[in-house]
C-alpha positions as CSV (number, residue, x, y, z in Angstrom):
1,X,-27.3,33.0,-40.2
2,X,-24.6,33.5,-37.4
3,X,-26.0,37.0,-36.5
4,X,-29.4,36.3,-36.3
5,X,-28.4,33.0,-34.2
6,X,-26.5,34.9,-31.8
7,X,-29.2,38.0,-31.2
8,X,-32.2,35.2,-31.1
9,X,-29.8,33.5,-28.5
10,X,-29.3,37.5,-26.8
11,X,-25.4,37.1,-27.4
12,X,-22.7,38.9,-28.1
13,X,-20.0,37.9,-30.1
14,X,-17.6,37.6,-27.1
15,X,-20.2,35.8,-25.4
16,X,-20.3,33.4,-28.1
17,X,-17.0,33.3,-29.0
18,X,-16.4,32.0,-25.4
19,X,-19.2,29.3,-25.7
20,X,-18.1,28.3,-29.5
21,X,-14.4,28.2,-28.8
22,X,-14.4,30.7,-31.8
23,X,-12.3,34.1,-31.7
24,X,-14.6,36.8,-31.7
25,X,-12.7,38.5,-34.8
26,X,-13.7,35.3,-36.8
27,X,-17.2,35.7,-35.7
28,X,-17.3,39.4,-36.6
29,X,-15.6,38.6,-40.3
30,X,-18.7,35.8,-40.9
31,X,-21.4,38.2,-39.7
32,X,-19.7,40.7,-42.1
33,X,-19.7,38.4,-44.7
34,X,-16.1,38.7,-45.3
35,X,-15.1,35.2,-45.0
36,X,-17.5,32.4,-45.5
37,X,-17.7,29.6,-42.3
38,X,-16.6,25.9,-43.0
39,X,-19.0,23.5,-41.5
40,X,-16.8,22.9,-38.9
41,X,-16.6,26.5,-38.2
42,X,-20.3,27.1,-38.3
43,X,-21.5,24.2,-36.4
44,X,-20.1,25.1,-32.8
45,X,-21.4,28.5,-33.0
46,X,-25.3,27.3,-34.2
47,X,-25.1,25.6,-31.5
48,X,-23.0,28.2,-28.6
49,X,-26.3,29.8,-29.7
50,X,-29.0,27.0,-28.7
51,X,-29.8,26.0,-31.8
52,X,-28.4,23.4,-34.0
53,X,-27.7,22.5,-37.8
54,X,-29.7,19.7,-39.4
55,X,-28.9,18.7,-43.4
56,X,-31.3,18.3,-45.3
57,X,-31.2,17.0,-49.0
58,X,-32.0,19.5,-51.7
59,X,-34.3,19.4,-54.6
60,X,-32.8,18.0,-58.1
61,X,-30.1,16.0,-55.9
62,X,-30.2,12.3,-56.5
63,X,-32.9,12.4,-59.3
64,X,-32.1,10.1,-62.0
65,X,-31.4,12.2,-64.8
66,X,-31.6,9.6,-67.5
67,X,-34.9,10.4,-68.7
68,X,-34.6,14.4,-69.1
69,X,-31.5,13.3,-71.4
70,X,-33.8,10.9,-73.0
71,X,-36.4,13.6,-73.6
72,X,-33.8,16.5,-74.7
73,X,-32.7,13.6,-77.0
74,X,-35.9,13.4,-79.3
75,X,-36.6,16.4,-81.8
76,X,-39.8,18.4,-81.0
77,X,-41.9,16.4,-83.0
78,X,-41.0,13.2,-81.3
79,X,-41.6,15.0,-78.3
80,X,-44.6,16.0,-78.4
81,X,-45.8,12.6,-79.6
82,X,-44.5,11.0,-76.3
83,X,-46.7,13.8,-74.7
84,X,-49.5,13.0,-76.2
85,X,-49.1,9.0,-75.7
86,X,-48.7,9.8,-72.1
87,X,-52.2,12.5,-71.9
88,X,-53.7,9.5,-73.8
89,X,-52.6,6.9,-70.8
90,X,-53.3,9.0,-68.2
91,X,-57.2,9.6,-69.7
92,X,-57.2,6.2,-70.1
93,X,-56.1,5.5,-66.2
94,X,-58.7,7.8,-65.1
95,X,-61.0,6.3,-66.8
96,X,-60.3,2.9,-65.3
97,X,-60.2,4.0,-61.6
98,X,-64.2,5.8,-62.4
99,X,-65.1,2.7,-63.6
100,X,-63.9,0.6,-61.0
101,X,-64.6,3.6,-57.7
């Protein structure tokens, strides 16, 4: 991600290292792959670059869980009941909002 910051940018890593603050041998050892940036580290030279970090939050993260344990809880049998009460709801549902369109 550094690497292809610093080419998009037309840098070099001394030229980045000056704008970042960074020592270029740092920069070279995370381009490598040797050493893996801290946020801290990685932020300043995203944006030496022009460009800047944004977080974002990933899939699975915050999701209430509570159900799935729910679900893993029941045997088969039970849940493929509850899979069929809920095909049976949804029919049901769509039936309703045809009805009523």
């Amino acid at each position: 991600m550094v690497r292809t910051a610093r080419r998009r940018a037309g840098l070099t890593q001394r030229e980045l290292s000056r704008r970042s603050g960074i020592p270029q041998p740092t920069i070279s050892r995370i381009e490598h792959g040797v050493v893996s940036p801290t946020f801290d580290t990685l932020r300043p030279l995203i944006e030496a670059a022009g460009m800047e970090v944004q977080l974002a939050e990933r899939a699975g993260v915050g999701v209430d869980r509570s159900q799935l344990r729910e679900r893993l809880s029941m045997s088969p049998a039970e849940r493929f009941a509850a899979a069929v009460g809920g095909a049976r709801n949804i029919a049901a549902l769509v039936r309703h909002a045809r009805a009523h369109a």
